[in-house]
C-alpha positions in Angstrom: -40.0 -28.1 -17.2 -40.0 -25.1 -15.4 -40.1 -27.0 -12.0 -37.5 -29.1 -13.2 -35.0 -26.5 -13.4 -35.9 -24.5 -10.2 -35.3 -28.1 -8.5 -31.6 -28.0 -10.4 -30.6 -25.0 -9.7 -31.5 -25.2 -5.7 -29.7 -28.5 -6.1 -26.6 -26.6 -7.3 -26.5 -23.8 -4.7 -27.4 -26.2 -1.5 -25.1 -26.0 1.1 -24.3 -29.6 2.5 -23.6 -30.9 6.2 -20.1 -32.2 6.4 -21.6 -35.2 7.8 -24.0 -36.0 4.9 -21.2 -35.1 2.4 -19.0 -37.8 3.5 -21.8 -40.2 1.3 -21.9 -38.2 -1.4 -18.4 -39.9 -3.1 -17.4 -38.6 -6.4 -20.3 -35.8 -6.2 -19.7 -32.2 -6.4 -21.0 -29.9 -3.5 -21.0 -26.9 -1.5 -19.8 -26.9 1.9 -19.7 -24.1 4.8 -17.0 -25.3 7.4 -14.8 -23.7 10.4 -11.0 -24.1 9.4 -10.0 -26.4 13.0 -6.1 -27.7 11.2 -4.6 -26.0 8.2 -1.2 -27.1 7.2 1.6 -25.4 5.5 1.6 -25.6 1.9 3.5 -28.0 -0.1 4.6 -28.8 -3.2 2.9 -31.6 -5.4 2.7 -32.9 -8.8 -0.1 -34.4 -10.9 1.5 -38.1 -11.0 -1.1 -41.0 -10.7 -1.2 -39.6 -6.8 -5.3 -39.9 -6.2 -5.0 -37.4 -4.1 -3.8 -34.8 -7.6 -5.6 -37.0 -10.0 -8.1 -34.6 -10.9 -6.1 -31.5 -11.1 -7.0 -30.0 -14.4 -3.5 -29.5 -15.5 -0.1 -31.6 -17.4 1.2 -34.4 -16.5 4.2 -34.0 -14.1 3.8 -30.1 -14.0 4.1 -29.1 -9.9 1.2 -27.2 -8.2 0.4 -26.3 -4.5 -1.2 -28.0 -1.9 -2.8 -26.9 1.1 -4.6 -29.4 3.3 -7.5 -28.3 5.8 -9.5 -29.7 8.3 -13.0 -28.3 8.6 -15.8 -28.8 10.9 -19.1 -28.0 11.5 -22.3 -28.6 13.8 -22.8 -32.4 12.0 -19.0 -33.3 11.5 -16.9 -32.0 15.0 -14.9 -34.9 15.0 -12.9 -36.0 13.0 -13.6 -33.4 10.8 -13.4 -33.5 6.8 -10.0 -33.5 5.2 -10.1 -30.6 2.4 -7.4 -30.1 -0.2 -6.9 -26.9 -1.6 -4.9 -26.9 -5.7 -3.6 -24.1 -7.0 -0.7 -23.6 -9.4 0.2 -20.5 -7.3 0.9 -20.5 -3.6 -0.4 -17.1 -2.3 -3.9 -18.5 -4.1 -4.3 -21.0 -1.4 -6.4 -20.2 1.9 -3.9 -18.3 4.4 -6.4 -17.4 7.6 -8.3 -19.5 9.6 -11.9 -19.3 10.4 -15.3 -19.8 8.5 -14.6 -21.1 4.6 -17.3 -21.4 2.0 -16.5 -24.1 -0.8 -18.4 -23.7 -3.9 -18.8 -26.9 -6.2 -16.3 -29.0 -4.2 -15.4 -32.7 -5.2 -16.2 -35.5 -2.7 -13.2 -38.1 -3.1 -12.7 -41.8 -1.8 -8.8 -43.2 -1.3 -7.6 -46.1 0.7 -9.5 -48.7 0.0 -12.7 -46.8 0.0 -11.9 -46.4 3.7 -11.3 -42.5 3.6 -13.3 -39.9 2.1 -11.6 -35.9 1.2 -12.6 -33.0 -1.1 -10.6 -31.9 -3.5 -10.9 -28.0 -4.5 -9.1 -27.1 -7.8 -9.6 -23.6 -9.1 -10.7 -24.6 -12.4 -13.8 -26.1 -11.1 -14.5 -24.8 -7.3 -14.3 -21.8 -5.2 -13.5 -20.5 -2.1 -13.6 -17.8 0.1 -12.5 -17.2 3.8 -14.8 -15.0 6.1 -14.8 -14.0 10.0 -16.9 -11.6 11.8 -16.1 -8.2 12.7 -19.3 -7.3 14.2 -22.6 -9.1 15.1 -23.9 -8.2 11.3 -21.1 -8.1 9.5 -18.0 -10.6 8.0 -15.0 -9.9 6.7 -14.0 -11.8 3.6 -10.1 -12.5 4.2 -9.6 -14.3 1.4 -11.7 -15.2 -2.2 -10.3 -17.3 -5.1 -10.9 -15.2 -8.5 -14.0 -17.0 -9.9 -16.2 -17.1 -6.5 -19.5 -15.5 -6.7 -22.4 -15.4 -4.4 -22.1 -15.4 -0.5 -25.2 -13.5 0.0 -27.1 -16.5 -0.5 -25.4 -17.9 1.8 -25.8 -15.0 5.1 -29.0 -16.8 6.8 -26.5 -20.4 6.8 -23.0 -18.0 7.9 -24.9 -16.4 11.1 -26.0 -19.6 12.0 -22.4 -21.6 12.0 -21.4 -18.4 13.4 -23.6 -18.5 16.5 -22.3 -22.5 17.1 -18.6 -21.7 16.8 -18.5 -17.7 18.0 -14.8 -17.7 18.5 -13.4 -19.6 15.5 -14.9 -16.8 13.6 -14.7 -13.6 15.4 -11.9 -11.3 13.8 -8.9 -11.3 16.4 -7.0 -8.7 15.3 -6.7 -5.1 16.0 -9.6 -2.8 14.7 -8.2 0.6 14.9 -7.0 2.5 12.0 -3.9 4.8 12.0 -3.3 7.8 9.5 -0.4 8.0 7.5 0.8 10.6 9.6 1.3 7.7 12.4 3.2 4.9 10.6 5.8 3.5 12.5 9.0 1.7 11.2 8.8 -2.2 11.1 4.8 -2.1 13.5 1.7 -3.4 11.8 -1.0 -1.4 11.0 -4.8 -1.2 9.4 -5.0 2.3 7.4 -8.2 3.1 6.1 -7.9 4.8 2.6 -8.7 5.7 -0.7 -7.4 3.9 -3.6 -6.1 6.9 -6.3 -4.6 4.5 -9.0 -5.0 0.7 -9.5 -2.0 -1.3 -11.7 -2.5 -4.7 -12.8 0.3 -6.8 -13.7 -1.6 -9.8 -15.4 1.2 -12.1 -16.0 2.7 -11.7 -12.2 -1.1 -12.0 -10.9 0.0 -9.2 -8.9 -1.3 -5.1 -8.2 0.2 -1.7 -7.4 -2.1 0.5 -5.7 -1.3 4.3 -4.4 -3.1 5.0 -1.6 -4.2 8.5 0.3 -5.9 9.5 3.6 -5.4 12.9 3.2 -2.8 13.2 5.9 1.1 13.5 5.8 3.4 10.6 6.5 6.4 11.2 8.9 10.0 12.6 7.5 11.5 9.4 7.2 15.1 9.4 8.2 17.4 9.1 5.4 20.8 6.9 5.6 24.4 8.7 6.2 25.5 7.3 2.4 22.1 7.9 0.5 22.5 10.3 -2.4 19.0 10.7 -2.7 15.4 9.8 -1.5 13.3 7.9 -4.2 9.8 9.1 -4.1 6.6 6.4 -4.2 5.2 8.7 -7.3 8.3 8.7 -9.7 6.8 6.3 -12.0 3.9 8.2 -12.4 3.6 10.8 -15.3 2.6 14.4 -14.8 -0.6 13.7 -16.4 -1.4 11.2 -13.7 -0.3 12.4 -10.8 -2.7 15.5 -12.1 -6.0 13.4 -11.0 -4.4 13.0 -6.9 -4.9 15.6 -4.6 -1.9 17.6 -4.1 -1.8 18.1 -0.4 -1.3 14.1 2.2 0.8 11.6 1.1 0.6 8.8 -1.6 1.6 4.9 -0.4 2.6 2.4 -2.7 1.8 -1.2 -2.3 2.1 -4.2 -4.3 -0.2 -6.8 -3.4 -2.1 -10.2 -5.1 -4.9 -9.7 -7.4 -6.7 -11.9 -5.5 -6.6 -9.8 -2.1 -8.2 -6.9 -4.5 -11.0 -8.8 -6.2 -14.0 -6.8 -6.6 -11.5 -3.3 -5.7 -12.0 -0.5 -8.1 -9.9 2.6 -8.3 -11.6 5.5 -6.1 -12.7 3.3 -3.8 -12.1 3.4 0.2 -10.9 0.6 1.3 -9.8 -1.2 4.6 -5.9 -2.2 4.7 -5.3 -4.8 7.4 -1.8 -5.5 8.9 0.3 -3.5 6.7 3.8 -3.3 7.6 6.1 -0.3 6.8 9.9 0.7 6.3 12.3 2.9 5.1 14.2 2.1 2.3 16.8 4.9 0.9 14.9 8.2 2.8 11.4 6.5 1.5 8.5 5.1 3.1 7.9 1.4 1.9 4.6 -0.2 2.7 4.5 -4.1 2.1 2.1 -6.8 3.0 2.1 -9.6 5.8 0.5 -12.9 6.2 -2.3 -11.4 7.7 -3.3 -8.6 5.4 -6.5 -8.1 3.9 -8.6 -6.0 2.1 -12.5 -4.6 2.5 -14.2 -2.3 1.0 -15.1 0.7 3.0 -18.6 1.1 1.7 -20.9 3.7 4.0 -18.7 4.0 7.0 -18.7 7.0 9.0 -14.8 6.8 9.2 -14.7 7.9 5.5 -16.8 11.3 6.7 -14.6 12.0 9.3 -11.2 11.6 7.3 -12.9 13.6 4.1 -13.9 16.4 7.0 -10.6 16.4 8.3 -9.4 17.1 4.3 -11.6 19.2 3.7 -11.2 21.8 7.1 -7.5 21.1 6.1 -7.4 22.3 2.8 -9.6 25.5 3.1 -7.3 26.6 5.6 -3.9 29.5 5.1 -1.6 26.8 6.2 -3.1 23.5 5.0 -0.6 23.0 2.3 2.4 23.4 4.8 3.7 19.9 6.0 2.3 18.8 9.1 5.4 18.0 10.6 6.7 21.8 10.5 3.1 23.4 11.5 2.5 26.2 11.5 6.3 27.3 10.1 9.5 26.1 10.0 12.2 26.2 12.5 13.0 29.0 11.3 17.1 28.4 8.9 15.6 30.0 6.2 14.1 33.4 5.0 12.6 34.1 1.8 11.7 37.7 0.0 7.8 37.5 -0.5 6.7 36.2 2.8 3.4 36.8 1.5 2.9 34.8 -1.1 0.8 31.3 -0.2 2.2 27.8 0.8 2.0 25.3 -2.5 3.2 21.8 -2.1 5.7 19.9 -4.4 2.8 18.5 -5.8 1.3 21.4 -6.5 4.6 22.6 -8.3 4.9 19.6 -10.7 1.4 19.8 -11.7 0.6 23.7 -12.3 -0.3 24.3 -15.4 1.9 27.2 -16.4 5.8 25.8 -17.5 6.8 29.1 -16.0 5.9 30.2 -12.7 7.1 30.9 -9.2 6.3 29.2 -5.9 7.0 29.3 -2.0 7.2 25.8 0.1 8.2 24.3 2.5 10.8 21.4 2.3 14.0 19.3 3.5 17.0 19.0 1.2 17.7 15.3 1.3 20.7 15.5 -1.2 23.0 17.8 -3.1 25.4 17.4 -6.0 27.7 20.2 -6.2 29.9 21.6 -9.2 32.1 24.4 -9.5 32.9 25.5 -13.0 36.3 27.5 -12.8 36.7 29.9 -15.4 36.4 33.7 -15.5 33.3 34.6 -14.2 33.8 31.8 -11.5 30.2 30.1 -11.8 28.9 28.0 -8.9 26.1 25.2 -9.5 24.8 23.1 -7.8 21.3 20.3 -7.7 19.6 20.0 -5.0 17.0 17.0 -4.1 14.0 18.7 -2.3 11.5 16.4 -0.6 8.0 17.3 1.4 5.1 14.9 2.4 3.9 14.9 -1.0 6.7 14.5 -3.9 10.4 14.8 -4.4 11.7 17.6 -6.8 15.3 18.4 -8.4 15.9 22.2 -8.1 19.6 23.9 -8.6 21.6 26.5 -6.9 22.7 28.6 -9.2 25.4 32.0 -9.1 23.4 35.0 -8.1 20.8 32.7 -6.4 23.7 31.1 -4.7 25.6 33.5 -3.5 22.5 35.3 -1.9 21.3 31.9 -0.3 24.9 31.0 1.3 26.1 35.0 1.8 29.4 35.4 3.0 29.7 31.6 3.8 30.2 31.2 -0.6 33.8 32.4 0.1 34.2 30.7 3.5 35.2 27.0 2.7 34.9 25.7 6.5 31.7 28.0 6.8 30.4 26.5 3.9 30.9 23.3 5.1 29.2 24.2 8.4 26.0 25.3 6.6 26.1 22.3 4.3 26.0 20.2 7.3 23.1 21.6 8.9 21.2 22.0 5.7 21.7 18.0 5.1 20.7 17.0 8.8 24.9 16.0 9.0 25.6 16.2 12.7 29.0 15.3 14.5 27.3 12.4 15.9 26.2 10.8 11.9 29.0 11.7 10.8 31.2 9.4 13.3 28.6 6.6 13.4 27.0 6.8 9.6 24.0 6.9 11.7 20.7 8.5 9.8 20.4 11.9 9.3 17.0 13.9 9.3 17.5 17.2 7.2 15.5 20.5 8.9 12.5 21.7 7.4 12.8 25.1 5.6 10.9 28.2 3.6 12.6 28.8 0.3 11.1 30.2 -3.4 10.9 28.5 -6.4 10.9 29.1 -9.9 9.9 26.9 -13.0 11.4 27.3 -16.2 11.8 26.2 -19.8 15.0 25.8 -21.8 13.8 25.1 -24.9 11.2 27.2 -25.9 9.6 24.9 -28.8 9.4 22.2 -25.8 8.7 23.4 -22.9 7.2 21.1 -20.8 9.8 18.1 -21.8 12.5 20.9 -20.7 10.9 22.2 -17.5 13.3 22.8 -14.7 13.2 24.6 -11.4 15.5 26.3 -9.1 15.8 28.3 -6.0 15.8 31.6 -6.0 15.3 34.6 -3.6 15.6 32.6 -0.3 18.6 32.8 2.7 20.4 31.0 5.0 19.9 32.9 8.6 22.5 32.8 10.9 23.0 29.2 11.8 24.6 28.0 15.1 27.4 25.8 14.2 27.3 22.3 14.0 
């Protein structure tokens, strides 16, 4: 008995030859293969067609279709014909190189005068691998219910040896920071994952990512209001777990490019693209993008060294992009208090407290109440590499921050301008405009007292425009 079921279960992990599956008709198997043809998906339905016949869903209800042609050492020519089902498209195989079929269906058409597989999720696997290094693959791709290449390893290296450039990993290796990102160029970003969301019905994730370093100021359009931060989803509460100095990056990805991805985790980002979408950095995903896991790698050290050197030093929570001080617009009445980030503002644990940073004003919404005392108010939008924060203007404050320009209309304007990153030049062309970095104070406050955190607000308070040339 005992023999009997070691023979069936190395009977249901064998791997096949291509050439020896061919004569295996209406049999299901495991195949190892180098993707030689794939063609672009397609849309089918489950109508009699023997190629569809055994899709385990309705009648008439449309699926995918993606047809390969694999080959190996056995079968180079013509190759085995290999159709991949799925009811969702980004669930079919998208990459070329080695694929591993799990418990595959031999099929015969025409006459008996053909012979296919069929793979359909509810029954067979898949997974799509290439070689980064001599040791070690890359899995590019993996339906949701494969398990268990490492049996496979001895059987990979050896395909891998007979076709060496079908499977070796043609795409750029080197990992950028955050700090690096370019507008609309690919890149691989080696991170940590902070927070994983699963949207079960979309089959889709949301994942904010950190490397500890600080994106560029994006440049925000002549007609945005505002910039609209990656984290303003988030909750206090969560955004309390993140580190409070680098920026986060949002990306919404498949749940299948994710599969065995746990929050905390480093990972490996391939060919990532990003933009800038209303004064915000948007990451998004390409064709080619996949995910590994960044288990043990010495690039991990170096990043969490870099972090760490960072952080213990008297400037490490002042943006990057202004180091080691602004340019200088701004002057503030305790020059000795420490650098905080706007992360660090929005999750302090006091309601009421005060704070100096460094930050650009993206937008302002301005109000002039007329009436005896003549109050002046207005909100400001203040962004740094690590949040976005509304903080208002407000009589006293306002008066000392714009000085004699408060009275001056055309002098006010003139310092509005310059504090916004409004040049002649934007203003003519409603080009993009890239606000200056500056030093002000802040201070957070309650106005209901039996609420206090649902009330918190912050404003500006003992900081001054210098003597600005005009614009």
């Amino acid at each position: 008995m005992e023999r009997r079921k070691k023979r069936e279960s190395e009977f249901k992990f064998k791997l096949v030859k291509l050439k020896d599956a061919i004569n295996l008709i209406d049999q299901q198997v495991n195949l190892l293969g180098i993707v030689r043809d794939r063609k672009e998906p397609k849309l089918c339905r489950n109508n009699g067609n023997p190629e569809s016949s055994f899709l385990l869903i309705l009648p008439d209800f449309e699926a995918w279709i993606c047809t390969l042609c694999i080959i190996d050492d056995s079968y180079e020519r013509p190759g085995l014909t290999v159709n991949v089902f799925s009811n969702k498209r980004e669930e079919l195989p998208n990459h070329d190189g080695m694929i591993l079929f799990l418990n595959i269906k031999m099929k015969c058409y025409g006459g008996g005068n053909r012979v296919n597989a069929a793979c359909n999720k509810g029954v067979s696997s898949f997974a799509l691998f290439k070689r980064r290094t001599d040791k070690e693959f890359i899995c590019y791709q993996r339906t949701s219910n494969f398990r268990g290449e490492e049996r496979y390893k001895s059987s990979m290296d050896e395909l891998a040896k007979l076709f060496p450039t079908s499977c070796s990993l043609d795409q750029n290796l080197e990992f950028s920071f955050l700090r690096e990102i370019k507008e609309g160029k690919p890149f691989n970003l080696l991170c940590k994952i902070l927070l994983h969301v699963v949207n079960e019905e979309e089959d889709m994730s949301t994942i904010f990512v950190w490397d500890g370093t600080d994106a560029p100021p994006a440049s925000i359009g002549f007609k945005d209001k505002s910039a609209v931060s990656n984290l303003s989803v988030l909750s206090r509460d969560t955004l309390r777990s993140f580190p409070t100095v680098g920026s986060i990056l949002r990306l919404s990805l498949s749940n299948h490019l994710l599969y065995g991805v746990k929050p905390g985790a480093w990972v490996k980002l391939y060919q990532l693209l990003c933009v800038v979408d209303k004064g915000s950095w948007v990451a998004s995903v390409t064709d080619s993008t996949t995910v590994t896991l960044a288990q043990n790698d010495h690039l991990v050290e170096k990043i969490m060294r870099i972090y760490d050197k960072r952080i213990t030093s008297k400037f490490g929570h002042i943006p990057f992009w202004c180091f080691p001080s602004p340019p200088g617009f701004t002057g503030t009445d305790d020059d000795q208090a420490p650098f905080v980030t706007l992360r660090d503002i929005i999750t302090f644990p006091k309601v009421t407290y005060k704070y100096r940073c460094i930050v650009r004003v993206v937008s302002a919404f301005r109000s002039q109440e007329e009436d005896e005392n003549r109050h002046y108010r207005v909100l400001l939008t203040l962004e740094d590499p690590t949040a976005t924060l509304e903080a208002f203007l407000c009589d006293k404050d306002a008066e000392y921050f714009f000085g004699l320009g408060l009275q001056n209309t055309e002098m006010l304007r003139m310092k509005w301008n310059q504090l916004l990153g409004i040049t002649r030049e934007s203003s003519v062309s409603l080009a993009t405009r890239n606000p200056p970095w500056i030093e002000c104070c802040i201070f957070s406050y309650y106005t209901n007292k039996a609420d206090p955190w649902n009330t918190r607000l912050y404003k500006i308070f003992g900081t001054r425009l210098l003597d600005l040339e005009a614009v």
